[in-house]
C-alpha atoms as one frame of an Amber mdcrd trajectory, in Angstrom:
protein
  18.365  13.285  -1.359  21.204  11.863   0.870  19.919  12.849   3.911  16.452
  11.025   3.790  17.940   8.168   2.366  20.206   8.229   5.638  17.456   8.222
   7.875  15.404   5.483   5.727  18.909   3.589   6.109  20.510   3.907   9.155
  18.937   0.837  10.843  19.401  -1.490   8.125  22.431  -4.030   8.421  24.335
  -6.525   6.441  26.477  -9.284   6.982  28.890  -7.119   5.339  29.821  -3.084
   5.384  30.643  -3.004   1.464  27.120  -4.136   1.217  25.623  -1.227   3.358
  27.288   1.245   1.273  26.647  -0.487  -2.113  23.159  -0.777  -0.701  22.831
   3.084  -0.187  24.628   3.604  -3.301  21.693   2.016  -5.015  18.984   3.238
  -3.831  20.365   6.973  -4.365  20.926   5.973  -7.921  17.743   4.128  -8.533
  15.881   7.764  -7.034  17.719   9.796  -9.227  16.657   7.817 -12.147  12.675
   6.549 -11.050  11.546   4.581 -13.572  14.852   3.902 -15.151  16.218   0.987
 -15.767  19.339  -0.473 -13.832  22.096   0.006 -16.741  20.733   3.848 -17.348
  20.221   4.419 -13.380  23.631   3.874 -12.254  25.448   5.251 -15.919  28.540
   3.064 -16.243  28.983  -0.699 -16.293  31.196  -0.781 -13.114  28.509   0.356
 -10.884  25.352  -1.770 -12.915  27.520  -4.610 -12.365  27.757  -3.957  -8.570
  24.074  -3.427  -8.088  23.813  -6.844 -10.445  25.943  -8.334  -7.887  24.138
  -6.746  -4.832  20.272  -7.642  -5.780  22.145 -11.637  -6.955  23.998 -11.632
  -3.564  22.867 -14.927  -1.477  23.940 -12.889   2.103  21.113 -10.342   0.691
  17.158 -10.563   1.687  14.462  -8.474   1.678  13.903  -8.510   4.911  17.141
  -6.626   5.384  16.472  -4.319   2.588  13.590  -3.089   4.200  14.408  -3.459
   7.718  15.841   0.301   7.939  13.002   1.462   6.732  10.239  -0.323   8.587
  12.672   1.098  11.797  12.028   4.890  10.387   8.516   3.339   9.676   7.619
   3.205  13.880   9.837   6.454  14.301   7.477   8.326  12.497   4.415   5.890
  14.140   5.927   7.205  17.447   5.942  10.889  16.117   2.340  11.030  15.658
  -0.579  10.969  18.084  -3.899   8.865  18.367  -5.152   6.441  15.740  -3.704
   4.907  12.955  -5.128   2.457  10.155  -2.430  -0.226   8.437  -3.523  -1.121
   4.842  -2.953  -4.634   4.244  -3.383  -6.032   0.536  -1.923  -7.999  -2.054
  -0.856  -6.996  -5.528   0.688  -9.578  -8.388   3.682  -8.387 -10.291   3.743
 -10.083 -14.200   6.523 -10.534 -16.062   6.763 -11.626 -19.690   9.183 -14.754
 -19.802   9.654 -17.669 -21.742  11.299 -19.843 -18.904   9.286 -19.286 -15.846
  10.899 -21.856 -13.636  13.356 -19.746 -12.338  10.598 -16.849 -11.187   7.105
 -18.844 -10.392   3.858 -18.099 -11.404   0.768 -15.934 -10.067  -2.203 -16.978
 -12.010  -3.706 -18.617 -14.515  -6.511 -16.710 -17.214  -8.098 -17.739 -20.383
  -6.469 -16.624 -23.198  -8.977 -17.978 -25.849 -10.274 -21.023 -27.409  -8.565
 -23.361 -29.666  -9.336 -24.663 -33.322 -11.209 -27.568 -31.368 -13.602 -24.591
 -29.336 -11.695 -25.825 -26.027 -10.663 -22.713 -23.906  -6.880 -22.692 -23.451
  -5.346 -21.634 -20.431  -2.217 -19.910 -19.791  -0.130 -19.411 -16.988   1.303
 -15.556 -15.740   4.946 -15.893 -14.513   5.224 -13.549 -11.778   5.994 -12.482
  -8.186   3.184 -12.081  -5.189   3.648  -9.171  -2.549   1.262  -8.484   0.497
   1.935  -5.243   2.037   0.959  -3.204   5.258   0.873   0.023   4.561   0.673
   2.764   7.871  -1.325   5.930   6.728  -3.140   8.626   9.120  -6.747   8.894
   9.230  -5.950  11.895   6.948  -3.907   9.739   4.457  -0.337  10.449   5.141
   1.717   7.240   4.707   4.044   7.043   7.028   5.788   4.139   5.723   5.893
  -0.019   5.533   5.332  -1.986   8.655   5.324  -5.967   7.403   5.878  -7.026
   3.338   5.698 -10.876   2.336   6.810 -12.332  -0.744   5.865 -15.641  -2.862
   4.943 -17.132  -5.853   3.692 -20.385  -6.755   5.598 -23.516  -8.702   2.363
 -25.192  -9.666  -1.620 -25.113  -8.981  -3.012 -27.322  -6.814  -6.692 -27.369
  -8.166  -7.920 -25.206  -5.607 -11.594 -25.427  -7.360 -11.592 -29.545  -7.784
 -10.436 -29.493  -3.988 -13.712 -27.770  -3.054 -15.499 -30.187  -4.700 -14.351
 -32.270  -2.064 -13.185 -30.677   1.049 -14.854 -27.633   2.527 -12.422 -24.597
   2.799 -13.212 -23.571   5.913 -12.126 -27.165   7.508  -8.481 -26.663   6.308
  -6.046 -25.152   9.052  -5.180 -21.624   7.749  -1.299 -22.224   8.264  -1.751
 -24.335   5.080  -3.351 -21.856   3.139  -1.992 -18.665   1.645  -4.510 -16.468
   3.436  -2.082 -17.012   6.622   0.124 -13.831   4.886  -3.018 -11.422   6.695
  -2.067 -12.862  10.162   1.893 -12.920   9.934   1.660  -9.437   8.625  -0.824
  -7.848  11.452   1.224 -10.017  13.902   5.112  -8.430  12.340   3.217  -4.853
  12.363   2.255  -5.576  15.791   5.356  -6.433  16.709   7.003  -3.910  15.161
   5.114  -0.684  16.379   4.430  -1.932  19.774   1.324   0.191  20.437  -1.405
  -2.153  19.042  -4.220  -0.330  20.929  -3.477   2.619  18.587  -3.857   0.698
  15.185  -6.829  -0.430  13.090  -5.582  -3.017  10.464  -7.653  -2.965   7.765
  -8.596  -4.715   4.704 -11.002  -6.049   1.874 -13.538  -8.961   1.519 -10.307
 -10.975   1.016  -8.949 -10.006   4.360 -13.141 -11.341   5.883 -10.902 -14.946
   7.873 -12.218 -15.699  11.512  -8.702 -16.479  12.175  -7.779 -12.687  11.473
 -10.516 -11.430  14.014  -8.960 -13.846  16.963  -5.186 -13.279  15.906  -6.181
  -9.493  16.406  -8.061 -10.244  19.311  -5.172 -11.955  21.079  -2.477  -8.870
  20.468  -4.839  -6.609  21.381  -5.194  -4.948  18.371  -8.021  -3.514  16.513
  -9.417  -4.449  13.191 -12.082  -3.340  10.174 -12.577  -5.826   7.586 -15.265
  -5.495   4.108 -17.362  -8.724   5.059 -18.276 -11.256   2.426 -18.757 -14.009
   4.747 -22.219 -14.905   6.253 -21.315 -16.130   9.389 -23.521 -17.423  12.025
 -24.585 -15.648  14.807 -26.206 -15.724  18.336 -27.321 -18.794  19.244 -26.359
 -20.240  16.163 -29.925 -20.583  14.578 -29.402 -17.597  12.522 -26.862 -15.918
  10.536 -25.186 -12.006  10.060 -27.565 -11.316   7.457 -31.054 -12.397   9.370
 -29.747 -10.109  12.060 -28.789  -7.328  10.056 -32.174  -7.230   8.009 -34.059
  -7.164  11.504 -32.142  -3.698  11.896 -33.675  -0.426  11.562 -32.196   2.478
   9.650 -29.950   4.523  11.994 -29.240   7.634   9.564 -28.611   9.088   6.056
 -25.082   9.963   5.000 -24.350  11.999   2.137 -20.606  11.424   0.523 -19.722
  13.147  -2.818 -18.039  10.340  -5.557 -16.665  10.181  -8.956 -18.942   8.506
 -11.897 -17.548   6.687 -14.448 -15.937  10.071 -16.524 -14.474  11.216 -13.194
 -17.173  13.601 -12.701 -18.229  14.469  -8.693 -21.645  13.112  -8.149 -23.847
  12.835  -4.958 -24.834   9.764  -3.373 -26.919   9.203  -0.047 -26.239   5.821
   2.168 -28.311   4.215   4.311 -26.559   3.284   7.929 -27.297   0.136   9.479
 -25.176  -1.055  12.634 -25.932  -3.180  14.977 -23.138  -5.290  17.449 -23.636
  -8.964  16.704 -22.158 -12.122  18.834 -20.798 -14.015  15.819 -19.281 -17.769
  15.593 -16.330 -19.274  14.392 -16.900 -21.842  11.314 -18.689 -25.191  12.067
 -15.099 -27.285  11.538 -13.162 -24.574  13.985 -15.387 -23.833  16.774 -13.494
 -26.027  19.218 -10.495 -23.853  17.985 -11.135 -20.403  18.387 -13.905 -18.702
  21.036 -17.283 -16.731  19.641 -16.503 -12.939  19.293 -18.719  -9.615  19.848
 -18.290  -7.661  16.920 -20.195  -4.635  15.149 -21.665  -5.110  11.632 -21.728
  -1.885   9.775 -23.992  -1.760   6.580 -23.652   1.075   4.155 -25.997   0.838
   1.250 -27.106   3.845  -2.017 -30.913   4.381  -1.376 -31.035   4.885  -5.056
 -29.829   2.670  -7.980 -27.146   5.152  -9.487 -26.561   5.253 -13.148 -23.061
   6.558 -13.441 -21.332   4.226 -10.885 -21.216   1.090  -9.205 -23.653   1.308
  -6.273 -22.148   1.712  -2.871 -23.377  -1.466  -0.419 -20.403  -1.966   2.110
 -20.676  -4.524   4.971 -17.687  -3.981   7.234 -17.331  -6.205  10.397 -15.312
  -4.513  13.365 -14.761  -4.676  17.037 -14.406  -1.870  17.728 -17.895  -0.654
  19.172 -20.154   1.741  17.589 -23.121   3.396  18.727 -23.677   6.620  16.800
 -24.110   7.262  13.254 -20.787   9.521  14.082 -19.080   6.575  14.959 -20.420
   4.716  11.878 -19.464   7.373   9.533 -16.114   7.612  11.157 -15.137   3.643
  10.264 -16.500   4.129   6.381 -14.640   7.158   6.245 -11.632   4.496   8.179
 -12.256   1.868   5.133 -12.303   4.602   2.371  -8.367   5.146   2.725  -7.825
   1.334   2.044  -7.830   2.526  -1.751  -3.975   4.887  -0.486  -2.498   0.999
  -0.897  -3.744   0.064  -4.182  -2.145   3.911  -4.884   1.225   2.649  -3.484
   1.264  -0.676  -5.289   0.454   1.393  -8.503   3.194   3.693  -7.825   5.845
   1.034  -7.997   4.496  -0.736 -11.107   3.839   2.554 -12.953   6.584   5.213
 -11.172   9.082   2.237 -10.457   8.231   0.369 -13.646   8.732  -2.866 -11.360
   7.597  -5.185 -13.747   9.421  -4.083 -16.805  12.665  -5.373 -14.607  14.852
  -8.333 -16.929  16.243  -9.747 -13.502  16.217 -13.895 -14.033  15.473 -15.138
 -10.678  12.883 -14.688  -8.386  15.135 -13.769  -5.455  16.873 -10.939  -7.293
  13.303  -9.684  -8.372  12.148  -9.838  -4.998  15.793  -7.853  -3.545  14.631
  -5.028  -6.530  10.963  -4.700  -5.369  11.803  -4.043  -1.818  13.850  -1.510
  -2.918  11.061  -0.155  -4.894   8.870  -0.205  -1.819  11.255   2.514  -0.448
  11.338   4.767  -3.146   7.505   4.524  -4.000   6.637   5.148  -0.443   8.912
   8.338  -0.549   6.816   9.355  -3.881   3.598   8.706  -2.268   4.242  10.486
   1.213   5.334  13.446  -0.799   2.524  13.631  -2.920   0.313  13.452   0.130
   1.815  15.925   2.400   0.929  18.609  -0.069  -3.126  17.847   1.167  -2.350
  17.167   5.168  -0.417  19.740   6.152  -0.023  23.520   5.196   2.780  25.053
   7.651   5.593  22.566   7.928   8.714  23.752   7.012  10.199  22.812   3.107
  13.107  21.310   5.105  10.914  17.816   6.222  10.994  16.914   2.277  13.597
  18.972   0.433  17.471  20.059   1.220  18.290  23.832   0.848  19.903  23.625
  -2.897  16.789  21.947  -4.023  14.173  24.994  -2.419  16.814  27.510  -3.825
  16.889  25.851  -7.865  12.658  25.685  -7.155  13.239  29.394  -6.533  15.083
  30.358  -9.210  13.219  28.105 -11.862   9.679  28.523 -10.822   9.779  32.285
  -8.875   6.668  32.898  -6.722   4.645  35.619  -8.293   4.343  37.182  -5.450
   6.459  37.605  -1.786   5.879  35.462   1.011   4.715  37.596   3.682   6.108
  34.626   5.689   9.665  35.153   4.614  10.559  31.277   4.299   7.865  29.360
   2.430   5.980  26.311   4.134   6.607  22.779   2.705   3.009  22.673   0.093
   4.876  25.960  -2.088   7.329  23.606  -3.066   5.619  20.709  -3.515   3.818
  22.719  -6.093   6.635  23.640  -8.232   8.047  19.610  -7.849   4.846  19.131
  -9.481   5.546  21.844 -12.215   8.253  20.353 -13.016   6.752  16.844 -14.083
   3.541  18.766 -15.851   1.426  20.334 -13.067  -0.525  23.455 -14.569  -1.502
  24.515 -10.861  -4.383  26.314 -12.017  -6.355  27.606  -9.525  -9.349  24.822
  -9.788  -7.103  22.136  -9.932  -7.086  19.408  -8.004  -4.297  18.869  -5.763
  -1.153  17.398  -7.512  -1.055  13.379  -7.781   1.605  10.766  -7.825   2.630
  10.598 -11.523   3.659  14.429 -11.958   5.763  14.165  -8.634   7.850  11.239
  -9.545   7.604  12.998 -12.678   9.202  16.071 -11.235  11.296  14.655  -8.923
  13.347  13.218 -11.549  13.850  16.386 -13.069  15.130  18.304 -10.421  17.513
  15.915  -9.716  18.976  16.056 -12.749  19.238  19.714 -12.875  20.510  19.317
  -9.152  23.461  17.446 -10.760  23.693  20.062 -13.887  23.639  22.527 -11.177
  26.584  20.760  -9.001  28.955  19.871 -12.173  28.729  23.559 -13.138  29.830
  24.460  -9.661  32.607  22.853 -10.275  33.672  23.745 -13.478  37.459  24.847
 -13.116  38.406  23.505 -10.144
C-alpha cells in the first residue's frame, strides 16, 4: 500500500513538512479502512484528532491534496500512446444537517404538499464537485486531471430570471456552467498534449463557449447535443439539416433491459458535418464553427429499455460509419465517471462524513477522489490487460497471503502469475464467486476485498512480530 501511495504523493506539497507526512499518514489509514469512518480509520484519538486538525487546517486546500496525484495523473497520460477521452461531469454530495449555513446547499425538491394543498419546498444542504476523469478508449482510468468545488448560499430564481432575460445573452463567466471550460482548460494545461485528448460530456456539457474554448487550445471535443443551434446561412437550424440526411448504416450494439438482461438493439447512423453559429446575443463574440453532427437512433420502439436516440456534436471529422461508430463507442465510456462518483459515495461513504464546514468536507472528498480512483483503476485493469505483472497493483506480501488463502487449483505454466489472477482472488475476498460465466468482477467486491486483505496484511505483520 505504501508504495502507490508514494507515487500518488510525491508531487504534492505543503506549506509545512508535518503536514506532508500527516497527509500521507491519512490517506494510508483512510485505505486501510474504505468506507470507515475517521475515529475507526485511524484507531486511537491521538491520530483522529490529527487528521481533525489536518482536513480543519486553513494552510490546507484541495488543490494541494490532489495536486500529487493529478502529477502521477499526466505520468501515466505520458505512459500511454494515442487517444485519450477526459470525462467531465458533475455529481451533488447531500448531507443531512440541521444548520446548513456553515456547508451550503445543492438543490431544492418538493417534498410534499401542506394542509393548505400548497407544495412545500425544501432545501438539500450539500457540496457540488465537477470532475475530469482520464480513461483509455478501453476504460482504464488513469487518474484526475481538473476537480472544482462549490455550493450555493441561496437561489437566485434561475426560472423567474428566464422569464425575463434569455439565458443565452448572459456572459458564461457569470454562470456556473463556466466549471466545463476551467476544467478542459486546467486538463489542458496539465497534460500538455491537447491534440491527443477528446473531452467529453453530456447534454449539460452542449455550451458554444465549450466548442470555442476547445477550439482555441487545440483540443478536441464530443458533446450529447440538446441544443438546436442554427446553421449555414442562418435560415435553418441542426435539426432541418440533419432530417435532410440520408441513412449512412445500421449498427448493432448488445444492451441491458430493465432486469439487467443482454438484449439486441439496431441504430440508425446519420452524420453529416454542419457549419453551425454561435447564439443570436454572442455572435459578435465567438466565430461560426465546422462541426460533425452524429445521430444515433433504435429503428424499433424497444419494450425493455429506454430507446437509444443520441445526437453528439464533434469536430472532429467523420466520414465513415467506422468513424461514426468509433465516437458512440467514444461517448459510451462517459458512464466510467458516474462509476467513479458512485464509488466515493458508496465505497468512500462520502456523504455519511459529520465534518461541520464546507472546507473540511471539501479537504475529505479530495482525498476520497484518490482512493476511489485507486478502487476503480483496479477494478478495471482486470478487463484491459491480461499479462502485466501482479507487481503494477500489489506488493509481494500481498500476492504471497493471495497465495496462501486462495491457492490456484492448478500451476501456472507461467511460473509468476500475471496481474488479472490476483485481481480475482481481491475480489474473492469481498464476495466474488468467480464462476466461470461470471461477469468480470466490479467495484463493490474490490473495495470490498481490499479491505480485507489489509487487515489480514496487518494480522499477518503483528504475528511476525510476536516475540521480538
Amino acid at each position: 500500500m505504501t508504495s502507490w501511495i508514494d507515487e500518488e504523493v510525491a508531487e504534492s506539497q505543503f506549506a509545512d513538512v508535518r503536514l506532508s507526512k500527516r497527509f500521507k499518514l491519512l490517506i494510508e489509514r483512510l485505505a486501510e479502512g474504505i468506507g470507515e469512518t475517521i475515529p475507526m480509520a485511524c484507531q486511537d484519538w491521538a491520530n483522529t484528532k490529527a487528521a481533525y486538525r489536518f482536513l480543519s487546517n486553513d494552510r490546507v486546500t484541495e488543490e494541494e491534496i490532489l495536486a500529487g496525484h493529478f502529477q502521477a495523473t499526466r505520468d501515466r497520460f505520458i505512459a500511454t500512446e494515442g487517444t485519450v477521452l477526459v470525462l467531465h461531469d458533475t455529481t451533488a454530495f447531500s448531507f443531512q444537517r440541521e444548520d446548513r449555513e456553515p456547508i451550503g446547499a445543492t438543490f431544492q425538491v418538493n417534498s410534499g404538499k401542506d394542509k393548505d394543498g400548497r407544495v412545500r419546498q425544501h432545501t438539500v444542504c450539500g457540496i457540488l464537485m465537477h470532475s475530469s476523469l482520464l480513461v483509455t478508449p478501453d476504460g482504464l482510468p488513469l487518474g484526475l486531471a481538473a476537480v472544482k468545488f462549490w455550493t450555493r448560499k441561496k437561489f437566485k430564481g434561475t426560472n423567474a430570471l428566464k422569464k425575463r432575460i434569455n439565458p443565452t445573452r448572459v456572459p458564461i463567466e457569470e454562470k456556473e456552467s463556466v466549471r466545463w471550460i476551467e476544467n478542459l482548460k486546467q486538463a489542458t494545461t496539465l497534460l500538455n498534449e491537447p491534440q491527443r485528448c477528446v473531452h467529453i460530456g453530456d447534454r449539460e456539457g452542449d455550451i458554444y463557449e465549450l466548442f470555442c474554448a476547445a477550439q482555441e487550445s487545440k483540443t478536441h471535443f464530443l458533446v450529447r447535443t440538446c441544443v438546436d443551434r442554427l446553421a449555414g446561412d442562418g435560415r435553418h437550424t441542426v435539426s432541418d439539416e440533419m432530417n435532410a440526411v440520408d441513412l449512412k448504416a445500421l449498427h448493432r450494439i448488445t444492451v441491458r433491459d430493465n432486469k439487467g438482461q443482454p438484449t439486441d438493439a439496431v441504430l440508425e447512423l446519420r452524420y453529416r458535418r454542419i457549419r453551425v453559429l454561435p447564439p443570436i446575443g454572442k455572435q459578435s463574440l465567438y466565430p461560426e464553427l465546422t462541426l460533425t453532427v452524429i445521430h444515433a437512433q433504435e429503428r424499433e420502439t424497444p419494450s425493455g429499455h429506454e430507446i437509444i436516440d443520441w445526437k453528439l456534436i464533434t469536430d472532429l471529422p467523420v466520414s465513415s460509419p467506422l468513424q461514426a461508430i468509433e465516437k458512440l463507442e467514444w461517448y459510451a465510456c462517459r458512464w466510467k465517471i458516474e462509476t467513479f462518483h458512485k464509488i466515493l459515495k458508496s465505497g468512500c461513504k462520502a456523504e455519511a462524513s459529520r465534518l461541520r464546514t464546507a472546507d473540511r468536507l471539501v479537504n475529505l472528498i479530495a482525498v476520497f477522489c484518490i482512493l476511489s480512483w485507486r478502487i476503480f483503476w483496479m477494478t478495471m485493469l482486470n478487463r484491459s490487460t491480461s499479462n502485466a505483472p501482479a507487481s503494477i497493483a500489489l506488493t509481494d506480501t500481498e500476492c504471497h497471503l493471495l497465495d496462501r488463502l486462495l491457492p490456484d487449483k492448478t500451476k501456472d505454466r507461467f511460473g509468476k502469475k500475471s496481474l488479472p489472477s490476483y485481481i480475482i482472488k481481491v475480489a474473492r475476498l469481498g464476495g466474488y464467486l468467480a464462476r466461470a460465466n461470471d461477469p468480470p468482477p466490479g467495484n463493490t467486491v474490490m473495495w470490498r476485498g481490499l479491505a480485507r486483505l489489509t487487515d489480514i496484511e496487518l494480522g499477518f505483520d503483528l504475528a511476525k512480530n510476536v516475540g521480538n
